[in-house]
C-alpha positions as CSV (number, residue, x, y, z in Angstrom):
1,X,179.8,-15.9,-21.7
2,X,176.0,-16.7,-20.8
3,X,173.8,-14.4,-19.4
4,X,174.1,-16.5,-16.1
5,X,178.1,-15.8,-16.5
6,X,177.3,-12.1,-16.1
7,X,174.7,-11.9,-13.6
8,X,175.4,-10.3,-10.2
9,X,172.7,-8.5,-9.2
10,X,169.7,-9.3,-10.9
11,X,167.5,-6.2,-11.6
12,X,163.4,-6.0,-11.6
13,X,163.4,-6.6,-15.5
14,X,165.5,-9.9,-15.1
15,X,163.1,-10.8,-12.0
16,X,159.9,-10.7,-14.8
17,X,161.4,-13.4,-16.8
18,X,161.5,-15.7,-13.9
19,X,162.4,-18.6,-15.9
20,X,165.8,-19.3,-15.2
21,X,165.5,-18.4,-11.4
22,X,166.1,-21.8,-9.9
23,X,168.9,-22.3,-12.3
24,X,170.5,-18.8,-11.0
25,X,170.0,-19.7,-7.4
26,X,171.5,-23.5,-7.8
27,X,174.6,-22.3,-9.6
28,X,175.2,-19.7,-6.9
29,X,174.8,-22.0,-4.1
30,X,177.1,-24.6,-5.9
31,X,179.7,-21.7,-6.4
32,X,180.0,-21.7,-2.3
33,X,178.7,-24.1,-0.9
34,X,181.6,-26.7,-1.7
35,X,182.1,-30.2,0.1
36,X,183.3,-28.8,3.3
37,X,181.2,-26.5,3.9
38,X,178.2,-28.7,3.5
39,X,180.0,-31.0,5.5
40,X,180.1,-28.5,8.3
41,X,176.8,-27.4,8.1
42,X,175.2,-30.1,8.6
43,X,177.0,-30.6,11.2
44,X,175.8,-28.5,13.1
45,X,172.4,-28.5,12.1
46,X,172.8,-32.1,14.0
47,X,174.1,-31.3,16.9
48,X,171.4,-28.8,17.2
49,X,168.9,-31.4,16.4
50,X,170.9,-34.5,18.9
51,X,170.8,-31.9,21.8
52,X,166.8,-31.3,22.1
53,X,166.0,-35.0,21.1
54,X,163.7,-36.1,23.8
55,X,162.9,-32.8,25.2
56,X,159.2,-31.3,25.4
57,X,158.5,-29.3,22.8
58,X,161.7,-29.9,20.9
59,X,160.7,-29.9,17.5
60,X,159.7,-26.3,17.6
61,X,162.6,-24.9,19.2
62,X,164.8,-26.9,17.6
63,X,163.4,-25.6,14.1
64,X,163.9,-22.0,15.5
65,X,167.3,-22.9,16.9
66,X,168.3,-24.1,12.8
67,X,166.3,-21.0,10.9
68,X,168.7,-18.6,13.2
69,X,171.5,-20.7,12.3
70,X,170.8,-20.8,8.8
71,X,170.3,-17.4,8.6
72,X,173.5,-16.5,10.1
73,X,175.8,-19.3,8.6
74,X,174.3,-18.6,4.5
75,X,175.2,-15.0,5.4
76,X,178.2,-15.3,6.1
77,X,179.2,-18.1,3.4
78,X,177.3,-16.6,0.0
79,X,177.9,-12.9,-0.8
80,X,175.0,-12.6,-2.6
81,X,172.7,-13.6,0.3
82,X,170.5,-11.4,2.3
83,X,167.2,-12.1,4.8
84,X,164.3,-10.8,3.5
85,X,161.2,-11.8,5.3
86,X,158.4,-10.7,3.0
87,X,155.4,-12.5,1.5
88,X,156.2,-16.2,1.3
89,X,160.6,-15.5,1.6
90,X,162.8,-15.7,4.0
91,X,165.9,-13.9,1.9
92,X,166.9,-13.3,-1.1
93,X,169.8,-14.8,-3.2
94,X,171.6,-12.3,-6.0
95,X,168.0,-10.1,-5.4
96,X,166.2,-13.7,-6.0
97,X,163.5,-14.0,-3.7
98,X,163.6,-18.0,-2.0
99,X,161.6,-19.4,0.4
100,X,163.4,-21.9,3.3
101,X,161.9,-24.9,4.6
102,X,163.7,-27.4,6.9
103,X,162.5,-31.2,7.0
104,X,164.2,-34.6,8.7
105,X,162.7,-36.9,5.9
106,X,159.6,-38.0,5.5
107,X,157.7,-34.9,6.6
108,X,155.1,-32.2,5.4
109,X,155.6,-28.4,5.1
110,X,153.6,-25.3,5.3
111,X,153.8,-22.2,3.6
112,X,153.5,-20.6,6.4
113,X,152.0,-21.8,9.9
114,X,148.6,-19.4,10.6
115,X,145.4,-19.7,10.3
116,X,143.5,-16.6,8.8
117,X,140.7,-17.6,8.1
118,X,139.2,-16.7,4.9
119,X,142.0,-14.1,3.8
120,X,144.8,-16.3,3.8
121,X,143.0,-19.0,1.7
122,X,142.7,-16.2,-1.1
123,X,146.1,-15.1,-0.7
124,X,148.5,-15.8,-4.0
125,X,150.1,-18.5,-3.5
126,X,153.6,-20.0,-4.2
127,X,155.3,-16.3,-5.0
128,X,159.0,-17.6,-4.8
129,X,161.2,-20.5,-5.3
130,X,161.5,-23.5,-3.1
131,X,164.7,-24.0,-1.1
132,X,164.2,-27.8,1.2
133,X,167.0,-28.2,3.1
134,X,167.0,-32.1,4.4
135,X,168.5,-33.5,6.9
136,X,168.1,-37.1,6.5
137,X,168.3,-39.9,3.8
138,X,165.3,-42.3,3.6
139,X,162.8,-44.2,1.5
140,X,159.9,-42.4,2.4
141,X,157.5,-45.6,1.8
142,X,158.3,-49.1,1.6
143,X,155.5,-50.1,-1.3
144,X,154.0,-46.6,-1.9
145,X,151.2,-44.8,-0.2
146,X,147.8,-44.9,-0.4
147,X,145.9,-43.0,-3.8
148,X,149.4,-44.3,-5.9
149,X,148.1,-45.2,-9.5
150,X,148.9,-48.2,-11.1
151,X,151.5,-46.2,-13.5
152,X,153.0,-45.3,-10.3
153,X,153.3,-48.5,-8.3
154,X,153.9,-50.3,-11.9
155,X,157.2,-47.4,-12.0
156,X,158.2,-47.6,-8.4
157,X,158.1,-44.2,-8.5
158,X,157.8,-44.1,-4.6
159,X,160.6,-45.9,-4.5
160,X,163.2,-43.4,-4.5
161,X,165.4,-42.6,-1.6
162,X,165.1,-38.9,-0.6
163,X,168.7,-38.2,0.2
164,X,170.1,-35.7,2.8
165,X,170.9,-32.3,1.0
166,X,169.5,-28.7,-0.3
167,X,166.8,-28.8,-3.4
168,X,165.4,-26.0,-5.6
169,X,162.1,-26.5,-7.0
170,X,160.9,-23.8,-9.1
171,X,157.5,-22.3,-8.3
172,X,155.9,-22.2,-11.1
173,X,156.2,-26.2,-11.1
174,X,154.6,-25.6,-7.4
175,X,151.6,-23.5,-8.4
176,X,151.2,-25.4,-11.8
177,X,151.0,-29.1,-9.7
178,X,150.8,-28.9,-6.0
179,X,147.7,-29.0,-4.2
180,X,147.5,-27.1,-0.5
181,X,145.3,-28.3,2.2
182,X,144.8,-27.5,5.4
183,X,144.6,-28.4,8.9
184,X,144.3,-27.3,12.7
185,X,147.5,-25.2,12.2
186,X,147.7,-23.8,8.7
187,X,145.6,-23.3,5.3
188,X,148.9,-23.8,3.4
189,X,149.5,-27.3,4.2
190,X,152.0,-29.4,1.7
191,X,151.4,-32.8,3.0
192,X,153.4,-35.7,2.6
193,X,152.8,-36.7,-1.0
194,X,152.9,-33.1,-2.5
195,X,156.3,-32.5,-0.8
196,X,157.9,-36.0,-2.3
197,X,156.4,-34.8,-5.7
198,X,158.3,-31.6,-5.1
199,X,161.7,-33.6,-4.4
200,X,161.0,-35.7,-7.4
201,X,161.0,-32.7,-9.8
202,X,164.3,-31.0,-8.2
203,X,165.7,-34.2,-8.3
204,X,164.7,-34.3,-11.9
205,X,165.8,-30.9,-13.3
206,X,169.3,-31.5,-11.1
207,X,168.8,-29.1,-8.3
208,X,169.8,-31.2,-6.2
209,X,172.8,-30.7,-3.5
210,X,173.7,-33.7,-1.3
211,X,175.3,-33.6,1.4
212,X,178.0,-35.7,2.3
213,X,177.3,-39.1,4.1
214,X,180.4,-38.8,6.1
215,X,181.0,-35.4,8.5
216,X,182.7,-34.1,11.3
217,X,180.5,-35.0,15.1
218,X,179.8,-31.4,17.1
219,X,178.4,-30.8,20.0
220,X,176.2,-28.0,20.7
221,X,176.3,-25.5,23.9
222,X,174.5,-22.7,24.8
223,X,176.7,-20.8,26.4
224,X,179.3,-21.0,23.3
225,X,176.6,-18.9,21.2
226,X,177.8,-15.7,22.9
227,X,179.9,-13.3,21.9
């Protein structure tokens, strides 16, 4: 048995040697998140998405609508899971500290969306792992964008279809290669490049969970949410 076979609760000591992190989170997220439930999940994560399409505004309540769906489905599916909105995470998997960040392909991200001025550019950046949860399958560029090197056009390497699932990226590989920038909204920016680059390496180190091509259709009703 591997010291991944025994870990339940990882302790502070454990949490220092941060090496094997993503590794702990994927394995735990393959243990229970199986077909179906992926299958289900994003599901609903569409029919959240189908029902605002159109509407004013939609993109931001839309993403709120997911984040308290997420937060309530990955409770209730992984044992291990908690919310734990502190610093850069929004919960924590077996103690594991993991930031959440929904995209619908192509996209950027933030870190988080404020703009602080001079503090929050000296704040430490890139504390906990990367969880991208995406919700659509796409090439991102049909020759590459603009920067590529020749190694890279000569490689295709922007070439790859970003398929629809969860991916762990490690944050040491964040704070070691990605670049923030900023604009109106944040100092924390990821922008489109930086976030493919981040794809590329969980695809790379198999952190990868797709989800299914084919899944149920749901419709989503207000009214239904209440209890």
């Amino acid at each position: 048995m591997n010291r991944l076979d025994k870990t339940t609760i990882l302790d502070d000591k454990v949490l220092e040697d941060d090496s094997h992190t993503t590794h702990i989170i994927f394995n735990e997220l393959k243990k229970y998140l199986t077909h179906d439930v992926l299958c289900d999940m994003l599901a609903k994560m569409n029919a959240v998405s189908d029902v605002l399409k159109g509407d004013s505004g939609s993109g931001l309540s839309g993403g709120m609508l997911i984040d308290m769906f997420l937060t309530e489905y990955l409770t209730n599916i992984i044992k291990s899971y908690e919310a734990c909105h502190k610093g850069e995470s929004d919960c924590k998997i077996l103690n594991i500290p993991i930031s959440i960040k929904k995209i619908n392909g192509k996209s950027t991200i933030a870190l988080d969306w404020s703009k602080n001025g001079d503090d929050s550019k000296k704040r430490e950046r890139f504390e906990t792992d990367i969880m991208i949860i995406n919700l659509k399958s796409c090439q991102w560029w049909k020759t590459e964008p603009q920067g590529a090197t020749q190694e890279e056009k000569d490689s295709k390497y922007y070439s790859t279809t970003i398929k629809a699932g969860i991916y762990i990226i490690s944050h040491k590989y964040c704070k070691n290669n990605v670049t923030l920038s900023s604009n109106n909204k944040t100092n924390s920016l990821i922008d489109t490049k930086q976030l493919y680059n981040m794809l590329k390496e969980s695809i790379r180190e198999n952190m990868v969970l797709e989800f299914p091509t084919e899944f149920p259709t749901y419709k989503f009703k207000i009214l239904n949410a209440f209890e």
